[in-house]
C-alpha positions as a Markdown table, in Angstrom:
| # | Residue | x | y | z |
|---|---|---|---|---|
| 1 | Unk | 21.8 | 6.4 | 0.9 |
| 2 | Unk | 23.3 | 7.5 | 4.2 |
| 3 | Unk | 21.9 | 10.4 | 4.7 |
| 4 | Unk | 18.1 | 8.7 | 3.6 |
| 5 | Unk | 19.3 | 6.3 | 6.8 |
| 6 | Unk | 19.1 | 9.5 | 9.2 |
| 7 | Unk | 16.3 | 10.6 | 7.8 |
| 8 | Unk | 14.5 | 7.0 | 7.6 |
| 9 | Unk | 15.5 | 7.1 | 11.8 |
| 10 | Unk | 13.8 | 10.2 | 12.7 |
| 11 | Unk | 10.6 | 9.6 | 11.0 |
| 12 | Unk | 10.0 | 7.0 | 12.8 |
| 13 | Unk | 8.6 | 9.5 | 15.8 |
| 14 | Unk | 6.6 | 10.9 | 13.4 |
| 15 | Unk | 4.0 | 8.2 | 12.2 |
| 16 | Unk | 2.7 | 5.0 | 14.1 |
| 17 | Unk | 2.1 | 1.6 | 12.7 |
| 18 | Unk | -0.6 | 0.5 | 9.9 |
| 19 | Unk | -1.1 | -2.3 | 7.7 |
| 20 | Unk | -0.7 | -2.6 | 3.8 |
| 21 | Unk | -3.8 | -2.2 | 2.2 |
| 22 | Unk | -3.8 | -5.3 | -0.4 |
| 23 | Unk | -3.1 | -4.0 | -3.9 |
| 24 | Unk | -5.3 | -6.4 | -5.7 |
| 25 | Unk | -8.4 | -4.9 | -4.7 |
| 26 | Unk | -9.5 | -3.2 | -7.3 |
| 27 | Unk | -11.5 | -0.3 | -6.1 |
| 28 | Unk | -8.9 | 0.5 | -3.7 |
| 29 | Unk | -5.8 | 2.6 | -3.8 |
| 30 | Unk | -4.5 | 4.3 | -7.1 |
| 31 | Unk | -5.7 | 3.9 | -10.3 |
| 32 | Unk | -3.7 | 2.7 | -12.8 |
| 33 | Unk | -1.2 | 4.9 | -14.2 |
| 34 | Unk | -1.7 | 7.7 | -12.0 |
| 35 | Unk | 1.5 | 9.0 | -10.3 |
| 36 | Unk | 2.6 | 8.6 | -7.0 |
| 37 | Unk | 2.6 | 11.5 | -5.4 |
| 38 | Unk | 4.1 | 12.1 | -2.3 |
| 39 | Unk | 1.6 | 13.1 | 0.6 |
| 40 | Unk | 2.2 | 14.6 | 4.2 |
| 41 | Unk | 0.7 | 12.9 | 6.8 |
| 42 | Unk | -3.2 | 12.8 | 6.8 |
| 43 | Unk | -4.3 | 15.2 | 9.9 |
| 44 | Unk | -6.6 | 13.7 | 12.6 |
| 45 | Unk | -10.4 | 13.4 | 12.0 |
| 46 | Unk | -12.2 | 15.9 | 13.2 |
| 47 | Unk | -14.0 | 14.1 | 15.8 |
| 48 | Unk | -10.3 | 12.8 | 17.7 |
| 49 | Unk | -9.1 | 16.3 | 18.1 |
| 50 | Unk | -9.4 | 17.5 | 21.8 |
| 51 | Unk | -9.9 | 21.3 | 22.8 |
| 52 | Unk | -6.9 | 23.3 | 22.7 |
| 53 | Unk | -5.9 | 26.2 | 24.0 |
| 54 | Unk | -4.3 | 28.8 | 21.3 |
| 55 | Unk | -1.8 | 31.2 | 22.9 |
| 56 | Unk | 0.0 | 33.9 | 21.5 |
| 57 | Unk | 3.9 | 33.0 | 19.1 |
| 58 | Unk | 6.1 | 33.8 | 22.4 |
| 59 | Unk | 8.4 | 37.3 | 21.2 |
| 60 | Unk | 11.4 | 36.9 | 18.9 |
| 61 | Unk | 14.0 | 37.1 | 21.2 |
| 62 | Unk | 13.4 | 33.5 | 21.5 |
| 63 | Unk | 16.0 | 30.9 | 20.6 |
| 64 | Unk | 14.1 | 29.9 | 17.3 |
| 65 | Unk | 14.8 | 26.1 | 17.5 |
| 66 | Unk | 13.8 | 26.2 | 21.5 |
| 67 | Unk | 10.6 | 27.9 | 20.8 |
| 68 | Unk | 7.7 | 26.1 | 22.3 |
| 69 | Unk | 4.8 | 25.4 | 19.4 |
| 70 | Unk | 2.8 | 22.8 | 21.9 |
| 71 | Unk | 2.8 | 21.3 | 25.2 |
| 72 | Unk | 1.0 | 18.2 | 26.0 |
| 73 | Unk | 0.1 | 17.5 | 29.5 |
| 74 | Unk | 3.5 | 19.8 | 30.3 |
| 75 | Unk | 5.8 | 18.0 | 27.9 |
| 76 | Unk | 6.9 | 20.7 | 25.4 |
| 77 | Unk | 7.4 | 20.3 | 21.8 |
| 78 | Unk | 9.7 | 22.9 | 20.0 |
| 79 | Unk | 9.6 | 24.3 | 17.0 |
| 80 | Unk | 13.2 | 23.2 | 16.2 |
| 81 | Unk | 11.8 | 19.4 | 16.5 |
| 82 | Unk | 8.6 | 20.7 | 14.3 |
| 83 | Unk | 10.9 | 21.5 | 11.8 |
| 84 | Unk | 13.3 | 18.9 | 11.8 |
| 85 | Unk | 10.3 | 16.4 | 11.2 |
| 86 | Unk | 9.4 | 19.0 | 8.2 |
| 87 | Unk | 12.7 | 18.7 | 6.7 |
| 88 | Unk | 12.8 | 14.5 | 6.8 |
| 89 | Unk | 9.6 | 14.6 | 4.6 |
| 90 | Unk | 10.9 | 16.6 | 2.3 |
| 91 | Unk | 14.5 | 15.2 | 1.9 |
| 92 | Unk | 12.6 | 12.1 | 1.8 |
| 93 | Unk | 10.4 | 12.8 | -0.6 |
| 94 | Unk | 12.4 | 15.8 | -2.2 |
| 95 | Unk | 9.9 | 17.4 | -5.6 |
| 96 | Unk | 6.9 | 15.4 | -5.0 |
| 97 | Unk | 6.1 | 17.2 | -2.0 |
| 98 | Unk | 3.2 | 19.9 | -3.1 |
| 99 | Unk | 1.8 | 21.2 | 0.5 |
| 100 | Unk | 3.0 | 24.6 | 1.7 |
| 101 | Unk | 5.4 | 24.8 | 5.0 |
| 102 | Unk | 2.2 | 26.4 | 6.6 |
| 103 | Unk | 0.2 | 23.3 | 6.1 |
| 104 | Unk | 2.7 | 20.7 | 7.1 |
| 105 | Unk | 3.3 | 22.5 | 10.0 |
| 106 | Unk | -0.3 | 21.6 | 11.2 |
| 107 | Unk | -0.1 | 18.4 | 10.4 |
| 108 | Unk | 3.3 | 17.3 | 11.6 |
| 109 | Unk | 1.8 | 18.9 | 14.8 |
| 110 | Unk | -0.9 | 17.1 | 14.9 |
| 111 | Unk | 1.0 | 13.9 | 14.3 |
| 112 | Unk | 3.7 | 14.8 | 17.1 |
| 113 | Unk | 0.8 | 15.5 | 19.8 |
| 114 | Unk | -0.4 | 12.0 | 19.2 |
| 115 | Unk | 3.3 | 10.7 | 19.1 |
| 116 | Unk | 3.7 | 12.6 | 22.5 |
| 117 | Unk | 0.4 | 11.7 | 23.9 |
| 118 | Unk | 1.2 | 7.7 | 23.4 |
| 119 | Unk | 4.7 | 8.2 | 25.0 |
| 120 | Unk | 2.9 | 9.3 | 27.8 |
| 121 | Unk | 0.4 | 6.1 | 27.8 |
| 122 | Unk | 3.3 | 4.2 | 27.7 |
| 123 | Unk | 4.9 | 5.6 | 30.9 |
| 124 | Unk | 1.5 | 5.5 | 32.8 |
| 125 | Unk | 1.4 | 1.9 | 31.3 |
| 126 | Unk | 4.4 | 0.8 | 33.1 |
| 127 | Unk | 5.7 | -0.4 | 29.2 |
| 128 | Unk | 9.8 | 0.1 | 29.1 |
| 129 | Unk | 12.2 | -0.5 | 26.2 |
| 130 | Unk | 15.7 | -2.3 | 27.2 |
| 131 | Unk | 19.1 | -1.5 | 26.3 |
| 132 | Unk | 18.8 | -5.0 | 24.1 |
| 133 | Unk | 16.1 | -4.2 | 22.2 |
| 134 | Unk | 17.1 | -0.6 | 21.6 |
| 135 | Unk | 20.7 | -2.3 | 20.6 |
| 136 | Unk | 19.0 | -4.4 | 18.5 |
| 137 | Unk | 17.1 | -2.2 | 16.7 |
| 138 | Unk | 20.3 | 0.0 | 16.1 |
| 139 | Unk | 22.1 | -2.6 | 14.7 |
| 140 | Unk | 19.3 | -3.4 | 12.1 |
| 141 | Unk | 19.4 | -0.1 | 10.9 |
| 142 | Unk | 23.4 | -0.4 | 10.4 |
| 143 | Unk | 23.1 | -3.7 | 8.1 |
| 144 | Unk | 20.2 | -2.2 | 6.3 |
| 145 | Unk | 22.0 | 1.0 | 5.5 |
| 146 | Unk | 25.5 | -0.1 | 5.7 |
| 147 | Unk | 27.2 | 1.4 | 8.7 |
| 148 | Unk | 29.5 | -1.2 | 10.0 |
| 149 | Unk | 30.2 | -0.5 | 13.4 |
| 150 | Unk | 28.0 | 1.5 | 16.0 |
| 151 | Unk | 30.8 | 4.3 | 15.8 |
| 152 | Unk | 30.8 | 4.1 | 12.1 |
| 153 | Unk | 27.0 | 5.0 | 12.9 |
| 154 | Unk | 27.3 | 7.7 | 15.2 |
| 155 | Unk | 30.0 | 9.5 | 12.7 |
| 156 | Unk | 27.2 | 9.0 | 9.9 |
| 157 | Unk | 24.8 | 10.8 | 12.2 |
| 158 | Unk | 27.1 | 13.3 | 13.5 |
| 159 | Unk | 28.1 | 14.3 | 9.5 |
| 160 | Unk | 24.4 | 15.1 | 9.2 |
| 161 | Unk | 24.5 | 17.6 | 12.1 |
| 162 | Unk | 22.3 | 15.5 | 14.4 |
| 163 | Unk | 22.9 | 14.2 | 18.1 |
| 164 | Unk | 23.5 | 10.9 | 18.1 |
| 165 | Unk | 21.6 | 10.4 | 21.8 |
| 166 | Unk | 18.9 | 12.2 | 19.8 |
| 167 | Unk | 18.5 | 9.6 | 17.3 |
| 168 | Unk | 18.7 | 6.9 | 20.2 |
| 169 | Unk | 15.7 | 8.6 | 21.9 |
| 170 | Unk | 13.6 | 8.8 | 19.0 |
| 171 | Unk | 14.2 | 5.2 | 18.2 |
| 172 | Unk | 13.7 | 4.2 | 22.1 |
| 173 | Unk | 10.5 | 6.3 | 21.8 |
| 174 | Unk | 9.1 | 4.9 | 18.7 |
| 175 | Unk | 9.6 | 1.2 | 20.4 |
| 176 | Unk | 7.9 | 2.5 | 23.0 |
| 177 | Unk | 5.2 | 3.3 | 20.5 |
| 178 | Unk | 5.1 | 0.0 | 18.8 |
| 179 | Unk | 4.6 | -1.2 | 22.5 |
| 180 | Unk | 1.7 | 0.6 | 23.7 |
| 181 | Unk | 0.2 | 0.5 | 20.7 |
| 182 | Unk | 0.1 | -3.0 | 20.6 |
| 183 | Unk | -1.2 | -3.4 | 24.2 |
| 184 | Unk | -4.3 | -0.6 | 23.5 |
| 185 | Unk | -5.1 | -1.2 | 19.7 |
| 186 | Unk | -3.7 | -4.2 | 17.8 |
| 187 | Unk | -4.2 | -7.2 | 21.3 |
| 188 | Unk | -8.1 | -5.1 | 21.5 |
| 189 | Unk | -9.3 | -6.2 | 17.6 |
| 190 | Unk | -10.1 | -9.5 | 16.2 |
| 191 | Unk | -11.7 | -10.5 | 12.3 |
| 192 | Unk | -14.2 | -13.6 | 12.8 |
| 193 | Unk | -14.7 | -16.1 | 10.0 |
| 194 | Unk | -18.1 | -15.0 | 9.9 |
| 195 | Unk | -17.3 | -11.6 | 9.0 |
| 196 | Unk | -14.9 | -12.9 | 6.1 |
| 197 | Unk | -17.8 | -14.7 | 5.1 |
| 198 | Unk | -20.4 | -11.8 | 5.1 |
| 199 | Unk | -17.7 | -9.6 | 3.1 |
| 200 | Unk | -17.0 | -11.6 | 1.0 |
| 201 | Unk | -20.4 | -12.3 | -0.2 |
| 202 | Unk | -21.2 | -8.7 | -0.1 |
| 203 | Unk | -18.2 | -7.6 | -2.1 |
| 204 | Unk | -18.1 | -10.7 | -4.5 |
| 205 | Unk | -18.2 | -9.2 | -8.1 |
| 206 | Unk | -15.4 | -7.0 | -7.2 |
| 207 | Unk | -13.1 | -9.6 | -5.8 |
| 208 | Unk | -13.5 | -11.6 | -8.4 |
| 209 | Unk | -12.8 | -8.8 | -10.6 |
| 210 | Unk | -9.3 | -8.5 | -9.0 |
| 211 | Unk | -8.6 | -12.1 | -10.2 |
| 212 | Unk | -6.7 | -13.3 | -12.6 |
| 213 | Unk | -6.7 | -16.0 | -16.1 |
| 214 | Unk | -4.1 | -16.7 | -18.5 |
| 215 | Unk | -5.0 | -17.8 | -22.4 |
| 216 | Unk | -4.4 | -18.0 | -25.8 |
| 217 | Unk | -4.5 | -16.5 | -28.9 |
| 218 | Unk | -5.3 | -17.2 | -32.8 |
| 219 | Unk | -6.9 | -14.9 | -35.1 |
| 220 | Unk | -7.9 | -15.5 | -38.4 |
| 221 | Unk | -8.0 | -12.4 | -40.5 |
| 222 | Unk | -10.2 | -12.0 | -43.7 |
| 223 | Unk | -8.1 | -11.9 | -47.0 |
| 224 | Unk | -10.9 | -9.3 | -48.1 |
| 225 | Unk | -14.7 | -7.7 | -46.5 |
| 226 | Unk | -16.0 | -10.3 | -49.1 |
| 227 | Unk | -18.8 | -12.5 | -47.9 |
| 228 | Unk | -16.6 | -15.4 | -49.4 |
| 229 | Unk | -13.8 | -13.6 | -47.6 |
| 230 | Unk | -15.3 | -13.6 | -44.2 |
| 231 | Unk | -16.6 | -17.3 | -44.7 |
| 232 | Unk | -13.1 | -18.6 | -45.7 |
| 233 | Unk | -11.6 | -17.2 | -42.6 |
| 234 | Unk | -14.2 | -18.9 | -40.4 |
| 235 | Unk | -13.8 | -22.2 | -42.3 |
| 236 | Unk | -9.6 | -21.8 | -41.5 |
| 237 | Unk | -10.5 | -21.3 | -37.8 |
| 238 | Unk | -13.0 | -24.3 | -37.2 |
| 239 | Unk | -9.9 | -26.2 | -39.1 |
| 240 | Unk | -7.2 | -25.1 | -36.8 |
| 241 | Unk | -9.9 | -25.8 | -34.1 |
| 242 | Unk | -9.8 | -29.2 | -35.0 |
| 243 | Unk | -5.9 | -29.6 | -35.5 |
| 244 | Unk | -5.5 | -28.1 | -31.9 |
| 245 | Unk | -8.7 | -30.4 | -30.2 |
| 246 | Unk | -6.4 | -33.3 | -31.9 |
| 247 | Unk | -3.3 | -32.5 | -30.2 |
| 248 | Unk | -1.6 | -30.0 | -32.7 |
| 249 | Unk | 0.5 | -27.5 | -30.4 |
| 250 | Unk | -1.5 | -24.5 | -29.6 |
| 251 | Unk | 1.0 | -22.2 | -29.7 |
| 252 | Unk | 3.3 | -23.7 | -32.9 |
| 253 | Unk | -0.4 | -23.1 | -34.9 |
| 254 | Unk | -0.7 | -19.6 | -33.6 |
| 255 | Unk | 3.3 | -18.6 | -34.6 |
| 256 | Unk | 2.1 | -19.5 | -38.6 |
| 257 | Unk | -1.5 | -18.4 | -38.5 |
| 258 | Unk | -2.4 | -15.7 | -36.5 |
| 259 | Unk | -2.6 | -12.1 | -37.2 |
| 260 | Unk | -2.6 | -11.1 | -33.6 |
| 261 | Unk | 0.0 | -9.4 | -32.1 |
| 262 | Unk | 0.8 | -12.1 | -29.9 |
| 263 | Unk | 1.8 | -14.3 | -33.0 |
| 264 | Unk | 5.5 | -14.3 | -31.9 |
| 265 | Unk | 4.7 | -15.3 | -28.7 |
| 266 | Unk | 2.6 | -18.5 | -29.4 |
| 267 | Unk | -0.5 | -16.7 | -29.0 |
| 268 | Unk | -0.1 | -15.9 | -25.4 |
| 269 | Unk | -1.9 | -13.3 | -23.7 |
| 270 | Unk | 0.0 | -14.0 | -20.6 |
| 271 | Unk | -2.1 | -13.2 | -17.2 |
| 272 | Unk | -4.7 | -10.7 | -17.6 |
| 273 | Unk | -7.1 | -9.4 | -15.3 |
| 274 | Unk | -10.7 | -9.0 | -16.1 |
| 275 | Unk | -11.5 | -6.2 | -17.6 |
| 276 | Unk | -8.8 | -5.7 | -19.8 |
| 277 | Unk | -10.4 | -7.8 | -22.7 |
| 278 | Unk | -13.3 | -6.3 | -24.7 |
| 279 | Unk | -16.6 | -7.9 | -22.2 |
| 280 | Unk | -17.7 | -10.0 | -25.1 |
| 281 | Unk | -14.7 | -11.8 | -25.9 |
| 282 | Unk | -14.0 | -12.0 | -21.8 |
| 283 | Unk | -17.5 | -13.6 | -21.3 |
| 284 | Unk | -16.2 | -16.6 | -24.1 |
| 285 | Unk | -13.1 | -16.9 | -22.6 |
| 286 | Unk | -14.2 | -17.5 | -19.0 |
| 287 | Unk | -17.1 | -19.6 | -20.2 |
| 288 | Unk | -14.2 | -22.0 | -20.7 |
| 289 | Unk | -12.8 | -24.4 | -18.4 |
| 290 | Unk | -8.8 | -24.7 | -17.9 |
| 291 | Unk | -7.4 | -26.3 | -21.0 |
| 292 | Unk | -10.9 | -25.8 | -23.2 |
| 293 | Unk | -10.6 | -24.1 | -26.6 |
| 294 | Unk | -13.2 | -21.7 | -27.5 |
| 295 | Unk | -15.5 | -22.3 | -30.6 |
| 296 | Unk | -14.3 | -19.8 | -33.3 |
| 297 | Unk | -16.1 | -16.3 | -32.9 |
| 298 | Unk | -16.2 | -13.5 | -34.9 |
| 299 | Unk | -15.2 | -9.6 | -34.4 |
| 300 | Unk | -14.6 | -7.1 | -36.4 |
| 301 | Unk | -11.2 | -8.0 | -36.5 |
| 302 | Unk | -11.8 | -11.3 | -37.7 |
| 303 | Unk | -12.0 | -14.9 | -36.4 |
| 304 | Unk | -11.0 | -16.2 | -33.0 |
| 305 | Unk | -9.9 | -19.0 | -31.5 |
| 306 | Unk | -9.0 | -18.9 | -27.6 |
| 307 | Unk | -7.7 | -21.5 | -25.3 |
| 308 | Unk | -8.0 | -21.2 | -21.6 |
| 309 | Unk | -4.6 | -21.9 | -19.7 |
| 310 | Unk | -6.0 | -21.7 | -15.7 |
| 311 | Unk | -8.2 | -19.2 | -14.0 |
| 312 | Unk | -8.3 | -17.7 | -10.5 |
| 313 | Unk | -11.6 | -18.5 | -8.8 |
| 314 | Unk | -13.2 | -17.9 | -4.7 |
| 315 | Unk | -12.5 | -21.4 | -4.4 |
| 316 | Unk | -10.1 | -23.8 | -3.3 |
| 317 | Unk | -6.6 | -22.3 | -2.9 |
| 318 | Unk | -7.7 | -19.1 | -4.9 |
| 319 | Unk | -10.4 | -18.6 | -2.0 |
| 320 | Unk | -8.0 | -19.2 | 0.5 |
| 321 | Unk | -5.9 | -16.5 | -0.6 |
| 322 | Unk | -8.8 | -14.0 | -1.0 |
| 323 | Unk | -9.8 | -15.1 | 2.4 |
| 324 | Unk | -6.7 | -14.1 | 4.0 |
| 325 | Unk | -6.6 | -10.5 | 1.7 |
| 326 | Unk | -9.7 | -10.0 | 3.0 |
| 327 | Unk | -8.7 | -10.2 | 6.7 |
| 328 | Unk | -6.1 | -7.8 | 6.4 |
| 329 | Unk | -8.7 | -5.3 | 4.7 |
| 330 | Unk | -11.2 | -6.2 | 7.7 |
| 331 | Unk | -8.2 | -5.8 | 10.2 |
| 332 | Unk | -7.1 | -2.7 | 9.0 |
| 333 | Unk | -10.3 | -1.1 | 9.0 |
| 334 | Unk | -10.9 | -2.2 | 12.8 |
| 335 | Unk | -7.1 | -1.1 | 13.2 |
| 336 | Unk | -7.9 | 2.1 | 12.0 |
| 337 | Unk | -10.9 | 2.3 | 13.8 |
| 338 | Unk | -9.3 | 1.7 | 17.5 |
| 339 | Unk | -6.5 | 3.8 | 16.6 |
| 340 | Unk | -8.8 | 6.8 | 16.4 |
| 341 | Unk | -10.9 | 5.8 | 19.4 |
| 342 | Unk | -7.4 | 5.6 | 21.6 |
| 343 | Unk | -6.1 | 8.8 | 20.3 |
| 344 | Unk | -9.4 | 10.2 | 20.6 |
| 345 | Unk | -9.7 | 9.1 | 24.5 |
| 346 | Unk | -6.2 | 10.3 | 25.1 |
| 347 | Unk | -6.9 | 13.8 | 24.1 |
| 348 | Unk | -9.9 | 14.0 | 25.7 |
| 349 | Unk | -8.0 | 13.6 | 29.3 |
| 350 | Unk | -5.4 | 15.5 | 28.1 |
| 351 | Unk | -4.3 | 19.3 | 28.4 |
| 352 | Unk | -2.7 | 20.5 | 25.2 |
| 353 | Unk | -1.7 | 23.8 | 24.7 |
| 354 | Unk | -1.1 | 25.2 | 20.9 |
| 355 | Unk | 1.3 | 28.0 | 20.7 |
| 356 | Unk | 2.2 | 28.4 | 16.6 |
């Protein structure tokens, strides 16, 4: 846990600030089931990378960890920090880390050119971080991770083999970060109600296939493939129908008479998505309105009998929320898309020299 802490310090230098990208939308993000699977850090489009100039690896009689790998605008970065970066990722992420050391090394350089080029933004910006905020920050960290003391802290960092002004810097640099950041990218992008209003009309049959229902269950199952068979099972259901349409407890009925799994439960289905029904039994069931039991239907299965408990809909509260998820989608992509213009316009001004 400790040592995560150090590691969880340094990487903030690494990697600037983005928003979560909503879960429930369901053409976004991982499908279900699949692994997660660590991943190094996405290198920069094609179109934000400026010209560099490529010189020679400087001889091996080099101290190693003071070897320069890139300077940016005559700020070095060394190999030693290169690596140290490197290492965080994978302690952090330990056997889910599949990219060779040859291709994280290009994009953790990537990433640390950007993290150098916005310190330097930050300095022509006139943006500072005080003592207070840095002390504040620290002493986050320490209840988070459980250091109790600032010396406790510094002896935790030391162990690891790290400076213990280094980690201050990095943390002073990635305020810095947040700062500028927030001055050129997040204070420069807005998401109008119109907008929510054209994506969300645009987009509507997959929100509303990220929303949720809740039901309930009978079956009826055939004693026999008997005509008689099959028509005795639909006369039960049309009488447990009645029973339930006359106050009998739903779920008391379902516990004696239903051969779905879901028997011991009271028939509940709990909260399902759509989709995860069969489409034609899905289409009966949100035909219904909240509290509305379904006319008895057969499968192949036998005969149903659902009741609708509540429904998510874009309206009222439930469009409210959507509303508000779909800001954050429309803010990230606008987020996303400033960040790359900034980075972009940086470099372009910029002299940065690759040496690897």
């Amino acid at each position: 846990m400790r040592a995560r802490f150090v590691a969880a310090v340094l990487a903030l230098a690494v990697g600037g600030c983005a928003m979560p990208m909503p879960g429930w939308v369901p053409y976004l993000g991982k499908k279900k089931g699949e692994p997660m699977v660590a991943q190094p850090p996405p290198p920069a489009p094609a179109a934000t990378r400026a010209p560099v100039v490529t010189k020679p690896r400087p001889p091996e009689s080099e101290d190693v960890a003071d070897r320069v790998v890139a300077v940016v605008n005559n700020d070095a970065i060394t190999l030693g920090e290169l690596q140290e970066n490197i290492a965080i990722f994978r302690q952090e992420n330990r056997d889910r880390v599949s990219a060779s050391d040859e291709e994280l090394q290009k994009q953790f350089l990537g990433r640390l050119i950007d993290s150098r080029l916005q310190i330097q933004e930050a300095g022509r910006e006139k943006i500072t971080v005080e003592d207070a905020e840095l002390n504040e920050e620290l002493a986050d960290r320490m209840k988070r991770f459980g250091a109790k003391t600032p010396e406790e802290l510094e002896a935790l960092v030391k162990s690891q083999g790290l400076s213990y002004d280094t980690v201050k810097k990095r943390i002073r640099d990635s305020l810095l970060v947040q700062k500028v950041m927030r001055r050129k990218v997040s204070l420069r992008i807005s998401v109008t109600e119109p907008e929510i209003d054209r994506y969300i009309a645009d987009n509507r049959e997959k929100l509303e296939a990220g929303l949720g229902y809740h039901a309930r269950h009978i079956l009826i199952v055939p004693a026999g493939t008997t005509d008689a068979d099959l028509e005795a099972a639909r006369i039960r259901a049309d009488v447990i129908r009645a029973q339930i349409l006359e106050g009998a407890d739903f779920a008391e009925l379902a516990r004696h008479n239903s051969g779905d799994a879901s028997a011991k439960d009271g028939g509940d289905l709990g909260t399902l998505k759509r989709g995860e029904l069969a489409q034609e039994i899905e289409v009966r069931i949100l035909a219904l309105k909240p509290g509305e039991v379904s006319q008895p239907f057969p499968s192949s299965l036998g005969w149903h009998v659902f009741r609708l408990e509540s429904k998510d809909m874009l309206e009222g509260e439930g469009l409210q929320r959507v509303r508000q998820q779909v800001k954050e989608i429309l803010y990230r992509e606008k987020y996303e898309a400033r960040m790359e213009a900034w980075i972009k316009e940086m470099k372009e001004r910029a002299i940065i020299e690759v040496r690897m």
